[in-house]
N, C-alpha and C positions, 0 to 999 in steps of 0.2 A: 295374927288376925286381930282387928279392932273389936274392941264393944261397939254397942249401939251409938256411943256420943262420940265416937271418935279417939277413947280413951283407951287404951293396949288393955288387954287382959291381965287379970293376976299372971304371977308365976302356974300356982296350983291351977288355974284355971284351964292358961293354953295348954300343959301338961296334958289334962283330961282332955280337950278339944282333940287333941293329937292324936292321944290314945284312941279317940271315938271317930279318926276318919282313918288311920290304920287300920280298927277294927272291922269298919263298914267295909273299903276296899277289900277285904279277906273275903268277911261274909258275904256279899253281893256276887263279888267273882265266885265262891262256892254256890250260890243260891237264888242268886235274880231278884225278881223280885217276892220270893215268897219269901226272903228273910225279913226276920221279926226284929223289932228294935230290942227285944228282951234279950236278943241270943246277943244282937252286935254291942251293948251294955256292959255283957259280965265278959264277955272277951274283950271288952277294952277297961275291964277293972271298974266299973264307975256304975252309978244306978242309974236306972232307967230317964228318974228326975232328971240327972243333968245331962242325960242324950237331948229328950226334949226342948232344956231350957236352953240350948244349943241348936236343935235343929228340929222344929215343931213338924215338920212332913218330913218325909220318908223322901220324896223330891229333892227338899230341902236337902235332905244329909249325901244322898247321889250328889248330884250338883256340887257341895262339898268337896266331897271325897272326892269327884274326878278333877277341878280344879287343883286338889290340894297335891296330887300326884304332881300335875302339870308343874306347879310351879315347884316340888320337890328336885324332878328332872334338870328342870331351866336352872334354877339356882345353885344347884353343883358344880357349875361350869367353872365360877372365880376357883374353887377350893380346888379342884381337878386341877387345875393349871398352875396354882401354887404349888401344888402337890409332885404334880410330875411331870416329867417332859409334856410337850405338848404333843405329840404324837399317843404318844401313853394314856394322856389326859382324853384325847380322840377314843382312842381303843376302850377306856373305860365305861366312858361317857354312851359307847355304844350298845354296852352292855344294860346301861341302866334303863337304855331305851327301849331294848327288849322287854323287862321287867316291866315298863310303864306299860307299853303294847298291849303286851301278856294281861295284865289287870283290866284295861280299858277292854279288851275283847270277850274278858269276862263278866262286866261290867255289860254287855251291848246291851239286854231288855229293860235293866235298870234305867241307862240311860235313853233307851226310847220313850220310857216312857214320863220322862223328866222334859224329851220334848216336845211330846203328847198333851203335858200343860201346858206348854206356850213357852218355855224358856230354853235358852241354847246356850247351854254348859259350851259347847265348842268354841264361842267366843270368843275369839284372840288368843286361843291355842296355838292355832298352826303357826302363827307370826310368832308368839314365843319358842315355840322350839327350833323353827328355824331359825332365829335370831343366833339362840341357843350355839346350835351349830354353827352358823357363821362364826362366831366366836370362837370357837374350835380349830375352826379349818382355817379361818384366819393366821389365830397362834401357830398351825404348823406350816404354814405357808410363810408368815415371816422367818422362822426356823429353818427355811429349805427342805423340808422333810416329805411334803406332798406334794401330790402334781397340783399345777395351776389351771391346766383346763377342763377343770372336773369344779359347776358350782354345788354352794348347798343344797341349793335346791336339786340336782341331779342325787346329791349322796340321799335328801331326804328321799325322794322317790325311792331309792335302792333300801333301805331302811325299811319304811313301809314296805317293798315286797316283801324282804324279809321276814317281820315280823306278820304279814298275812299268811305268807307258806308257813312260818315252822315258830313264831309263838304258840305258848301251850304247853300241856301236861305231856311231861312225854318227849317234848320236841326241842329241848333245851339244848343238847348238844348239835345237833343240825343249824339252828342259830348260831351257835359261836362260831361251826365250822363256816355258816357261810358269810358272816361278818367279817369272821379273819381272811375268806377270798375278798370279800370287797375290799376288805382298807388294806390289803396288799395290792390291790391294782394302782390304791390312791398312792401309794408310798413309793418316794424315790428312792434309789439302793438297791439293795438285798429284800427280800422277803425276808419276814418274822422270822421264820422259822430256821434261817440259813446261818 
């Protein structure tokens, strides 16, 4: 993330920034908006000073913190795909999306109330993650590995059901189970499991 002139941050600096929107997505999703900048501070190791001098509202640090997931997600994509098959890279990638899910649902009155001031964190979300995915279903599509008449945008919908039904404390394994029914529909061959 920039400075204010356009200038990258210290090393130490985005270090702490990091730490301070890790922290906030924990506390928020624990807490809403009754959490304290005091508590999301010392859980992200850093003083108070430099939450502030980072993110003067509590708007501010929401706002943050749920863009900073967003682009957390989207930008795993190269590394997932260098990493592993591209069906693999799909299956992981799916996982992470729960994880975001999962945060942003806990996240929901923080973030109403960020739009409650006039601003929309949602901004050019959806086009990044689906992008995201295109990306994905692309690489296994050139691969031969998935079906072709399934688009992202279809898998996004099934995604979001997913993570509406069964993101959440508690409801993790019910996610995987029904991720790995979806991306066995999408997948040519055998199922995973066979």
């Amino acid at each position: 993330m920039a400075a204010d002139a356009g200038r990258p941050l210290r090393a130490d600096a985005q270090r702490n920034r990091d730490k301070i929107l890790a922290a906030a997505v924990r506390v928020f999703t624990e807490q809403g908006l009754e959490a304290h900048f005091d508590r999301i501070a010392k859980e992200a190791g850093v003083g108070t000073g430099t939450l502030y001098r980072n993110f003067p509202t509590k708007e501010a640090l929401i706002e943050a913190a749920y863009r900073n997931e967003v682009a957390r997600l989207c930008d795993s994509v190269p590394t997932l795909l260098e990493s592993l098959p591209p069906y693999e890279a799909l299956r992981a990638w799916t996982r992470r999306f729960i994880d975001y899910a999962t945060a942003k649902m806990g996240m929901a009155d923080a973030m109403r109330a960020v739009l409650a001031a006039g601003t929309d964190p949602y901004t050019d979300s959806r086009r990044m993650i689906q992008d995201a995915l295109t990306s994905l279903m692309d690489a296994c599509t050139a691969a031969g590995v998935i079906r072709t008449d399934i688009s992202s945008s279809d898998m996004f919908a099934a995604l979001a059901g997913i993570a509406l039904t069964s993101a959440g404390p508690g409801r993790r394994d019910q996610a995987e189970r029904l991720l790995d029914l979806n991306l066995d529909g999408l997948r040519l061959g055998r199922p995973r499991g066979e």
